[in-house]
C-alpha positions as CSV (number, residue, x, y, z in Angstrom):
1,X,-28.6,2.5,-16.7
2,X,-26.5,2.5,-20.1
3,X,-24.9,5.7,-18.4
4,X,-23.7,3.9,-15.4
5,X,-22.5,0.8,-17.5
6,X,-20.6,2.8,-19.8
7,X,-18.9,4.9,-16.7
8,X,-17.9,1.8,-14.7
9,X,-17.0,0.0,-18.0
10,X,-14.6,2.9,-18.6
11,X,-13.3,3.6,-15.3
12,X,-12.3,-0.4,-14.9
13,X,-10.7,-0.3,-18.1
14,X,-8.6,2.9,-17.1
15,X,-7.3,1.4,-13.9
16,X,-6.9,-1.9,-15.7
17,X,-4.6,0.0,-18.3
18,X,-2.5,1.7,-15.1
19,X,-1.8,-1.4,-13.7
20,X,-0.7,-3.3,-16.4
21,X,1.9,-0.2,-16.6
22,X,3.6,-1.1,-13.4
23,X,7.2,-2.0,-13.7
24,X,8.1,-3.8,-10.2
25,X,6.1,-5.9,-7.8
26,X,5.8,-4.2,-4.1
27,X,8.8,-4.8,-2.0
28,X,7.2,-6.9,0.4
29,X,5.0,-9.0,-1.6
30,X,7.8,-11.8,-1.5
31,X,7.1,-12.3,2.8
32,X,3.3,-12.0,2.2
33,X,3.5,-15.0,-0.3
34,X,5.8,-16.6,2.1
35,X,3.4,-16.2,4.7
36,X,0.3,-17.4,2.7
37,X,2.5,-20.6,1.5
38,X,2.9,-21.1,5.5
39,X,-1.3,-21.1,5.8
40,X,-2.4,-22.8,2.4
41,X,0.3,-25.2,2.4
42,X,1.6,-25.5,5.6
43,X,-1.6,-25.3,7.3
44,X,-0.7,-22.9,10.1
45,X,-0.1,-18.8,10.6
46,X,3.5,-18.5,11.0
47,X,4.3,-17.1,13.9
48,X,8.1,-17.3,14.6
49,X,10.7,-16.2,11.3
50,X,12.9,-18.5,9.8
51,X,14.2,-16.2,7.2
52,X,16.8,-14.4,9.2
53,X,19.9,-15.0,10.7
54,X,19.6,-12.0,13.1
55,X,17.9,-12.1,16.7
56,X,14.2,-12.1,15.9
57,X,10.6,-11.8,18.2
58,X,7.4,-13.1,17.7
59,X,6.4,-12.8,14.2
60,X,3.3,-10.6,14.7
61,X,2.2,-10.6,11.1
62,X,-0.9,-8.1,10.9
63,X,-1.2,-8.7,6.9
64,X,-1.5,-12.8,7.3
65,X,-4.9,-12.8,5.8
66,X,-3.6,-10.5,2.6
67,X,-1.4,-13.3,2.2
68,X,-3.3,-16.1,2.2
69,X,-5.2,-14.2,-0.9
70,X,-1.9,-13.6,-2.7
71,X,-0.7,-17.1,-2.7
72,X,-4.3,-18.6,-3.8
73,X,-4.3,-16.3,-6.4
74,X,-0.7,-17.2,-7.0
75,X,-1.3,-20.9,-6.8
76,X,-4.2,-21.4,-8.5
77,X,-4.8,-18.4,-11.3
78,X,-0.7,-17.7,-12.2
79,X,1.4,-15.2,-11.1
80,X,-0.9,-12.6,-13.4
81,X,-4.0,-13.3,-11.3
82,X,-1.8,-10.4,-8.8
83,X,-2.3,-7.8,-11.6
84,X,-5.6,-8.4,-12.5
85,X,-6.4,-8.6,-8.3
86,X,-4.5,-4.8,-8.2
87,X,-6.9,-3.6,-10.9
88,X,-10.6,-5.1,-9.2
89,X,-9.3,-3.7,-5.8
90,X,-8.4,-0.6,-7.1
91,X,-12.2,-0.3,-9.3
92,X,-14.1,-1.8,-6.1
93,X,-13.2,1.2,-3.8
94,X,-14.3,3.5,-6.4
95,X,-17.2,1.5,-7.0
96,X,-18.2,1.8,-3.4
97,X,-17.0,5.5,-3.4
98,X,-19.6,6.2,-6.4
99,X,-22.2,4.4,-4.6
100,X,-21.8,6.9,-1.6
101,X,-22.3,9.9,-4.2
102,X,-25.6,8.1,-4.8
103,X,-26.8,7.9,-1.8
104,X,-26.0,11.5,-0.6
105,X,-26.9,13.0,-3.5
106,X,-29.7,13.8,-5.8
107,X,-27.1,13.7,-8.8
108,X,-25.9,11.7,-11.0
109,X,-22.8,10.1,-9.9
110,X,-21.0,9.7,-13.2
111,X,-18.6,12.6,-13.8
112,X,-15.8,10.5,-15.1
113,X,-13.3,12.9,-14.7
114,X,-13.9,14.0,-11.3
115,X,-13.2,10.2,-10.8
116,X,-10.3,10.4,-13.2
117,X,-8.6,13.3,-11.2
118,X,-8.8,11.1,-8.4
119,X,-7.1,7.9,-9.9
120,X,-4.3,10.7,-11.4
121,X,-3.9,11.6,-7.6
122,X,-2.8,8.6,-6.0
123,X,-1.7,6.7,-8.6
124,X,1.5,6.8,-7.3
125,X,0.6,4.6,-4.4
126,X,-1.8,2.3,-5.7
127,X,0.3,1.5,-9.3
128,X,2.5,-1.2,-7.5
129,X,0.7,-5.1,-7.8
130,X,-0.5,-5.7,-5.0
131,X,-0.3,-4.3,-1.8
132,X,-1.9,-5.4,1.3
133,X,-3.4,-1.8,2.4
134,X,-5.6,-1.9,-0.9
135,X,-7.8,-4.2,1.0
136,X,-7.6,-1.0,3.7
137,X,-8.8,1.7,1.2
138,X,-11.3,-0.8,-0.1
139,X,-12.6,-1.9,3.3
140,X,-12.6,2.1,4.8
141,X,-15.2,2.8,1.5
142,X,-17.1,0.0,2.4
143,X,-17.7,1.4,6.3
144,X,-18.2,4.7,4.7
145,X,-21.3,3.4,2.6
146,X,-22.6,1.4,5.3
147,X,-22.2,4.0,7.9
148,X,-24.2,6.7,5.5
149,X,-27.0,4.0,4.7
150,X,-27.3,3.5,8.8
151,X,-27.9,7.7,9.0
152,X,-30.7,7.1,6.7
153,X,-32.5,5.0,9.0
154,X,-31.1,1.5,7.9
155,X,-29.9,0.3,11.4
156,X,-29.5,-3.1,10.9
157,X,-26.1,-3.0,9.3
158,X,-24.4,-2.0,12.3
159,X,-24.5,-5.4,13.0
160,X,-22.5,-6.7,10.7
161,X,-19.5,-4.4,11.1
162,X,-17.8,-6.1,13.8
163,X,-18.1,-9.3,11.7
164,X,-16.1,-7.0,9.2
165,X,-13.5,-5.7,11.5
166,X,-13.1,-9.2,12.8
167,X,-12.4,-10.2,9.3
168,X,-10.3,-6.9,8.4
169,X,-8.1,-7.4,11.6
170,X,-7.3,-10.5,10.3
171,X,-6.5,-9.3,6.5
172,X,-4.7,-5.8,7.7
173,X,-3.6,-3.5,10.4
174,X,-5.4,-0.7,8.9
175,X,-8.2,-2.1,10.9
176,X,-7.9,0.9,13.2
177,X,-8.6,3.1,10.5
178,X,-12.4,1.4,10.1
179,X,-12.3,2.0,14.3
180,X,-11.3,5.1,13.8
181,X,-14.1,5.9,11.7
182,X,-16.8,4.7,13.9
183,X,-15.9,7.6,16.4
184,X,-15.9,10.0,14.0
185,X,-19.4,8.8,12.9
186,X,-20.0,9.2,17.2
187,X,-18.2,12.9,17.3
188,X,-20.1,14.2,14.1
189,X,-23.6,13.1,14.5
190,X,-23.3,14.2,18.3
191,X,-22.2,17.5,17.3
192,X,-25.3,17.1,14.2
193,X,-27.6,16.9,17.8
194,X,-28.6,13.6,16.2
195,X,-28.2,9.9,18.1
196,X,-24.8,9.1,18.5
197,X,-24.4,6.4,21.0
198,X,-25.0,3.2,18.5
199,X,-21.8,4.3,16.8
200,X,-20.0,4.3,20.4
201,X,-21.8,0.6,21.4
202,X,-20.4,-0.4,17.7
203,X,-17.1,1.2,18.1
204,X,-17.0,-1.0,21.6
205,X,-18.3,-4.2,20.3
206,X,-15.6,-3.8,17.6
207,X,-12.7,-2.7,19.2
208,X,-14.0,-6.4,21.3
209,X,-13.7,-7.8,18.4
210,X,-10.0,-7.5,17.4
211,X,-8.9,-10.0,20.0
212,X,-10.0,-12.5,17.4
213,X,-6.5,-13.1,15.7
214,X,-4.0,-16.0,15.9
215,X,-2.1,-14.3,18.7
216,X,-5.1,-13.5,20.9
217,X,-4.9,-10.5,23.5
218,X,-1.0,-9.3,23.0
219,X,-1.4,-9.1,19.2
220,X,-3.8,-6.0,20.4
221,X,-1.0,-4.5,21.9
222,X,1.4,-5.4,19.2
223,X,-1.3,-3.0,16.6
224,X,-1.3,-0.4,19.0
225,X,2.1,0.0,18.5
226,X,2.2,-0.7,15.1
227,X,0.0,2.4,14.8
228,X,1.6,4.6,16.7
229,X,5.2,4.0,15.9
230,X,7.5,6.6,13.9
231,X,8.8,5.5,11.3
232,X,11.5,7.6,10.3
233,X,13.6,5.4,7.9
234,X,10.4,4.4,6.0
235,X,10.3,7.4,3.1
236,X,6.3,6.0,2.7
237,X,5.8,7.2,6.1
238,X,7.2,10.8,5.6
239,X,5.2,14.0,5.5
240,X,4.1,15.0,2.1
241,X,5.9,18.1,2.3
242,X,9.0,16.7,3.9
243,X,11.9,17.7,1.8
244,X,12.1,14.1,0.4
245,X,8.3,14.5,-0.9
246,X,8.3,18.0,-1.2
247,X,8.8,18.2,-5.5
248,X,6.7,14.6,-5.5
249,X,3.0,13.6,-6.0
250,X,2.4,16.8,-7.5
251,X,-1.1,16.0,-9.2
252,X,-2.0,15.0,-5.6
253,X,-1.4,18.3,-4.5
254,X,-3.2,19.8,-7.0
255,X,-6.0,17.6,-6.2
256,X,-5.5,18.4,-2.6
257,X,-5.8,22.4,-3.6
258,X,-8.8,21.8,-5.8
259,X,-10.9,20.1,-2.7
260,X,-9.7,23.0,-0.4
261,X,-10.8,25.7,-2.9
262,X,-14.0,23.8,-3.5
263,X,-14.9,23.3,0.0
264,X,-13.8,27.2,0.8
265,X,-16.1,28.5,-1.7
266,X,-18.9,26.4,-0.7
267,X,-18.8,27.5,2.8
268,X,-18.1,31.3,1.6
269,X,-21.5,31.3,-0.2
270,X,-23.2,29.5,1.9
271,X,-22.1,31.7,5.0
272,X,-22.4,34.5,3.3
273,X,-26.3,33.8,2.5
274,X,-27.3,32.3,5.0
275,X,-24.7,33.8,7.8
276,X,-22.5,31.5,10.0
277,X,-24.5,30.2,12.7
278,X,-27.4,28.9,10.3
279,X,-24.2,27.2,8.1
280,X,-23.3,25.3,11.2
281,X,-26.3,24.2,12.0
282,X,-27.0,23.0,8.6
283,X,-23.9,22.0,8.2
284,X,-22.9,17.7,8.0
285,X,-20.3,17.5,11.0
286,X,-19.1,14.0,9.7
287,X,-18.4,15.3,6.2
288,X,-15.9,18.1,8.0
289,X,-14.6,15.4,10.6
290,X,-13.9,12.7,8.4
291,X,-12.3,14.8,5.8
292,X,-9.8,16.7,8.4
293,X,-8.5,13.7,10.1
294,X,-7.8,12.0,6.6
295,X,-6.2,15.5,5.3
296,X,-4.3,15.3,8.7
297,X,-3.6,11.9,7.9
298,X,-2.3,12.3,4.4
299,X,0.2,15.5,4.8
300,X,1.6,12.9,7.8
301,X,2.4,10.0,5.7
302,X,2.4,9.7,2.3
303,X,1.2,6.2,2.6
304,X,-2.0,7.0,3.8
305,X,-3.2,9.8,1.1
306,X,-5.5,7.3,-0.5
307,X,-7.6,7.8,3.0
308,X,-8.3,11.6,2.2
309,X,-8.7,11.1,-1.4
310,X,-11.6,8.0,-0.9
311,X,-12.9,10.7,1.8
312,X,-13.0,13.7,-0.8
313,X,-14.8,11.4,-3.3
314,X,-17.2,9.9,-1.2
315,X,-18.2,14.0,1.1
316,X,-17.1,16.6,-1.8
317,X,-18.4,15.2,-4.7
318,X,-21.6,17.2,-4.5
319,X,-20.2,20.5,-3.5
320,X,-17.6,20.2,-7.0
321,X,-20.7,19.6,-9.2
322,X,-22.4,22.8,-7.7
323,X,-19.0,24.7,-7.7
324,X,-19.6,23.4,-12.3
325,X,-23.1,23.6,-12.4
326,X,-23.5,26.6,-14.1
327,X,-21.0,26.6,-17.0
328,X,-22.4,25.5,-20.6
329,X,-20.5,22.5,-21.7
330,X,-20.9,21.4,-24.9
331,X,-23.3,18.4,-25.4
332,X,-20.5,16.7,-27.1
333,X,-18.4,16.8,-23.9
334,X,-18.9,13.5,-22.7
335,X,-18.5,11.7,-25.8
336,X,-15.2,13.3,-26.1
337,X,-14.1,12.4,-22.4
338,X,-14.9,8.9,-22.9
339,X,-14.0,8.2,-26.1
340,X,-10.5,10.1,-24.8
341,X,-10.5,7.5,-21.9
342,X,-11.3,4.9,-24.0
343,X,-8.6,5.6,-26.3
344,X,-6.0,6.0,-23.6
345,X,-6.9,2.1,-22.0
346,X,-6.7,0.9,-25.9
347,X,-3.6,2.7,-26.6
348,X,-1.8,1.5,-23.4
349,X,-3.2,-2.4,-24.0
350,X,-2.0,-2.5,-27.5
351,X,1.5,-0.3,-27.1
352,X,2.5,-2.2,-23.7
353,X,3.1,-5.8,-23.7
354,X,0.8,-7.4,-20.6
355,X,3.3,-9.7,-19.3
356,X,5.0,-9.9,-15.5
357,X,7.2,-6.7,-14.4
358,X,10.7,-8.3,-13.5
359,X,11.7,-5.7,-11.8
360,X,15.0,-5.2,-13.2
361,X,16.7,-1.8,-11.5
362,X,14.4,-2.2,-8.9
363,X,15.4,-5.2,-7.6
364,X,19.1,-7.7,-7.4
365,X,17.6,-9.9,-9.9
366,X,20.5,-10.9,-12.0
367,X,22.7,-10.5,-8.3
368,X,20.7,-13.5,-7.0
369,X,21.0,-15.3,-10.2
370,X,24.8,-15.0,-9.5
371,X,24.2,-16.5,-6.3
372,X,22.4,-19.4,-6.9
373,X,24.4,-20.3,-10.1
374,X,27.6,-20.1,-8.2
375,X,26.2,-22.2,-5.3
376,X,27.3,-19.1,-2.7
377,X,25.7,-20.1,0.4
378,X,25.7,-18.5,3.7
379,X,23.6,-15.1,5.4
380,X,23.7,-12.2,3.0
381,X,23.6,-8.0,4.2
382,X,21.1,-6.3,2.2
383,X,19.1,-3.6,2.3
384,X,15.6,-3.9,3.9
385,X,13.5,-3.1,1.3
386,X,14.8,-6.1,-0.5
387,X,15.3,-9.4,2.1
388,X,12.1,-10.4,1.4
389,X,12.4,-10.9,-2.3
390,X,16.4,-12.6,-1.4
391,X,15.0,-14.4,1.5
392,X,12.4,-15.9,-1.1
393,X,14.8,-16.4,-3.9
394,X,17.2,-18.0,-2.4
395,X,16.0,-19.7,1.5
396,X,17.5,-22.1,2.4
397,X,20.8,-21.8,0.7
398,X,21.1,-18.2,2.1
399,X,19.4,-16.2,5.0
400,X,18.8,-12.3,5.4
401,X,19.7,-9.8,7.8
402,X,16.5,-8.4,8.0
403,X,13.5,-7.4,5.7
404,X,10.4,-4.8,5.0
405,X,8.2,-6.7,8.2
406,X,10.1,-4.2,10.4
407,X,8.2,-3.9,13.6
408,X,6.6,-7.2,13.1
409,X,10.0,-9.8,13.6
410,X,13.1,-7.0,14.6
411,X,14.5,-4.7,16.9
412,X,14.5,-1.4,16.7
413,X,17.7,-1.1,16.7
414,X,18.5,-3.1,13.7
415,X,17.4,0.0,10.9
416,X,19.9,2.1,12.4
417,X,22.4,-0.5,12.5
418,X,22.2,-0.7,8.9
419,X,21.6,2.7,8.0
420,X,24.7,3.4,9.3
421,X,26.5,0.8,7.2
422,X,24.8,1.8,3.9
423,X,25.9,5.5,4.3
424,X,29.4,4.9,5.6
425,X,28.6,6.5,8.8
426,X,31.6,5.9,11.4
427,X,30.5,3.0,13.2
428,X,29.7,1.0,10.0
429,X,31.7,-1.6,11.3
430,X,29.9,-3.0,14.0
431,X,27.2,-4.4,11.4
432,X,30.1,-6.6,10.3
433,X,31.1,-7.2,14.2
434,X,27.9,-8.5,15.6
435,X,26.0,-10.0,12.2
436,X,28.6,-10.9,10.3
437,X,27.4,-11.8,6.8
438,X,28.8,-14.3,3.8
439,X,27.7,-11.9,1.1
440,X,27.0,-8.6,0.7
441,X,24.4,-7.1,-1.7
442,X,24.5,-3.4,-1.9
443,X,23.3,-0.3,-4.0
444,X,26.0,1.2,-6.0
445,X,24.6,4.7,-4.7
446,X,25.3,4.2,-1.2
447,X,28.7,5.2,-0.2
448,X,29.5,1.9,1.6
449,X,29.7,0.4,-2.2
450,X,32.5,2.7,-2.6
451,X,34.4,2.2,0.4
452,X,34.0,-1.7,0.8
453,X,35.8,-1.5,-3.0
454,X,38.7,0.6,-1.3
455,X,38.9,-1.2,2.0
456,X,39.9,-3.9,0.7
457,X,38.7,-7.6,3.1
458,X,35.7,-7.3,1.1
459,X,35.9,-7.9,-2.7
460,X,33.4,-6.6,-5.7
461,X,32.9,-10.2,-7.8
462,X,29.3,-9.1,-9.6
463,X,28.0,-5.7,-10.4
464,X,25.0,-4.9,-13.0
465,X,23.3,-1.7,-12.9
466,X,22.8,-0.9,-10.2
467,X,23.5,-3.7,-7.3
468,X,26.5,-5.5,-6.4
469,X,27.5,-8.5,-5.1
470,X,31.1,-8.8,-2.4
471,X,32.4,-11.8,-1.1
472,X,35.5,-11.7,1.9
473,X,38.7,-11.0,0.0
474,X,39.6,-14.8,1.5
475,X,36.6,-16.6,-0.6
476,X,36.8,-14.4,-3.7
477,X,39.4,-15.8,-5.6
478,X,37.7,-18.1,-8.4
479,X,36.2,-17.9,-11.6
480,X,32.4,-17.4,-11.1
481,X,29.4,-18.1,-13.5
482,X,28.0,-15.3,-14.9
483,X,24.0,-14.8,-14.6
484,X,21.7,-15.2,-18.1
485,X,21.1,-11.8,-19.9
486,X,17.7,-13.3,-21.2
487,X,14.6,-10.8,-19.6
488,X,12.1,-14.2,-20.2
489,X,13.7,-15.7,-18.2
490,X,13.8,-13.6,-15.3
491,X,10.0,-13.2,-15.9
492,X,9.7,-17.3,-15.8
493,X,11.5,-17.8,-12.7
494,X,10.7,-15.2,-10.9
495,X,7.8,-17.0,-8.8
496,X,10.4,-19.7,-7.9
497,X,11.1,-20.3,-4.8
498,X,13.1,-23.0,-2.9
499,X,10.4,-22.6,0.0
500,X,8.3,-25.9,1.2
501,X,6.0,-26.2,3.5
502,X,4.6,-29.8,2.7
């Protein structure tokens, strides 16, 4: 018992310690808070945008329920309540994962640093406060655990899992990966020779159960597509060895290298002693199913990597204590882990301030400041990644081209439009032709910063280090305000918002 307190004790304060660490807020945590002010405060799910000044559809917005969360947290515990939410999130899915290595195993489920490889791993998707596929990753455990306690004879919770989905289609579009999960379940206990169909009658029953949504039947339609759609000028939804991500997440490869070798070597022995068609037989079909399709999953997108790395947890734990078993540590060993651990949550609580990332470099923070203090109104071009945090600045003095909801408001053809504008391409033109903006805020490494200095109808009138602001040539000549230098007060204002719905 003190053994388990002491491991989750740690491991919270550990994850606590990396998300205090982060240095921006996710990109489109700005339309999620929007979308939660439309609910709380507004008392309805916004379905139709009002943020941009481009052609727009139906406003299918498969995270509505994450956003309801963030703005409650927002509203009533202060903007550090998001932090804090990143952190529990983060320790509940490997909370659940733990309690999956309990009940498949007869060993003890605390080998802190089997979980601390892990957290090294994907880290670099889950370090950003607060993203609406945590509740996903957490939710995907949670099936996991209740899935394994139904093969153990516990039948009864199969019940409650479309009451989940129902609730999980409404937080997330990861839904499908808890769908998803419930025929794998089917495919591996039917290839175990064991019953199979309630996972198909559940699968059925919750697939049913995802027309329960604000948009009804289409919206089902709407997360196939979702789904299914490439999105190749998304880099989180690149390969992992795509040449973008190729020199990146390089612990997570490792990790990914350890669980093959583990796995290889436990099927090796195991094949080799008791030969291959006894191995099979033995062998937990689920474990190998689940893990490949989230393996697949991760070298696909980089997004989803959390997926394999819950799945290695929660099937390969056992296998890597086996693969250790034998070696003589120490009987010091732990104390030194943990008081390591412990030291490194300490260290980073006392050596980093815990206040509100501002995002400065990461975002146009001081570019909008410009904007507001100089009372520059009108529809602003800028990149994707960051309408959501202008739109929420600065609505209803200014309006976006277009933001991170992607397939949920626009056209397709609206990311190519402006990928060809940001890198100069030849048509960059007709961005300015058929949308044409007020204000520009740009990147200083895309090449159109560069030309639109040369060319001349567009003029530079605010740069810091790494945005910039143009005005036409025409509107450009007057002295302009200059934005506050002070980093407080970035981190003060940067939860305003000129957004009402009451």
């Amino acid at each position: 018992m003190k053994k388990g307190i002491l491991f989750y004790l740690t491991l919270f304060l550990i994850i606590l310690a990396f998300s205090t660490a982060a240095n921006y807020f996710d990109y489109d945590l700005w339309a999620r808070l929007i979308a939660g002010m439309g609910v709380v405060d507004g008392g309805h799910v916004l379905k139709e945008d009002f943020l941009s000044y481009t052609p727009v559809h139906t406003w299918w917005d498969h995270e509505w329920g994450s956003g309801v969360i963030f703005y409650l947290c927002l509203k009533f515990l202060g903007p550090y309540s998001l932090i804090i939410l990143q952190a529990v999130l983060m320790f509940l899915i490997f909370f659940t994962a733990s309690r999956v290595v309990k009940l498949r195993t007869n060993i003890s489920p605390y080998n802190i640093l089997f979980y601390f490889f892990v957290l090294m791993a994907v880290m670099g998707n889950l370090n950003n406060p607060v993203r609406c596929h945590m509740f996903s990753f957490l939710l995907f455990t949670v099936f996991i655990y209740l899935l394994e306690k139904v093969r153990r004879g516990n039948n009864k919770l199969l019940f409650i899992i479309p009451f989940i989905v129902i609730l999980w289609n409404n937080i997330h579009g990861g839904v499908v990966s808890g769908i998803g999960l419930l025929l794998m379940y089917a495919a591996g206990e039917f290839l175990n020779k064991k019953s199979f169909a309630k996972y198909l009658i559940t699968f059925a029953v919750s697939s049913a159960a995802l027309i329960i949504n604000p948009w009804g039947y289409e919206y089902i339609k709407f997360l196939l597509m979702a789904n299914t759609m490439q999105r190749t000028h998304v880099i989180e939804w690149w390969g992992l060895f795509s040449k973008f991500h190729l020199f990146k997440h390089i612990i997570y490869k490792f990790f990914m290298l350890a669980i093959i070798i583990t796995q290889s070597v436990d099927i090796f022995k195991n094949i080799k002693y008791d030969g291959f068609k006894t191995w099979y037989e033995k062998s937990d079909k689920v474990k190998y199913i689940v893990l490949l399709t989230t393996f697949y999953l991760a070298i696909s997108h980089v997004k989803l990597m959390p997926f394999f790395a819950i799945s290695a947890i929660c099937f390969t734990y056992e296998d890597f204590y086996r693969l250790i078993r034998n070696f003589k540590f120490p009987q010091w060993k732990n104390k030194v882990v943990y008081g390591m651990l412990l030291f490194i949550s300490i260290f980073t609580f006392l050596t980093k301030d815990f206040s509100l990332p501002a995002g400065m470099g990461y975002y146009p923070v001081k570019e909008v400041e410009f904007i507001k203090q100089n009372n520059l109104k009108g529809n602003i071009l800028v990149n994707f990644g960051l309408g959501s945090y202008v739109a929420y600045k600065l609505y209803p003095d200014n309006k976006i081209f277009m933001d991170g909801r992607y397939e949920e408001v626009y056209y397709d053809y609206m990311v190519p439009m402006l990928k060809e504008f940001c890198l100069a391409y030849p048509h960059w033109r007709e961005i300015l032709t058929y949308f044409p903006p007020d204000i520009i805020i740009i990147e200083k490494y895309y090449p159109i910063y560069n030309v639109l200095q040369k060319e001349g109808s567009w003029k530079l009138v605010y740069h810091d280090k790494t945005f910039g602001v143009f005005l036409p040539a025409s509107k450009a000549n007057r002295k302009f305000v200059q934005p506050a230098d002070d980093l407080n007060y970035y981190k003060n204002t940067l939860f305003t918002t000129g957004i009402n719905f009451k």
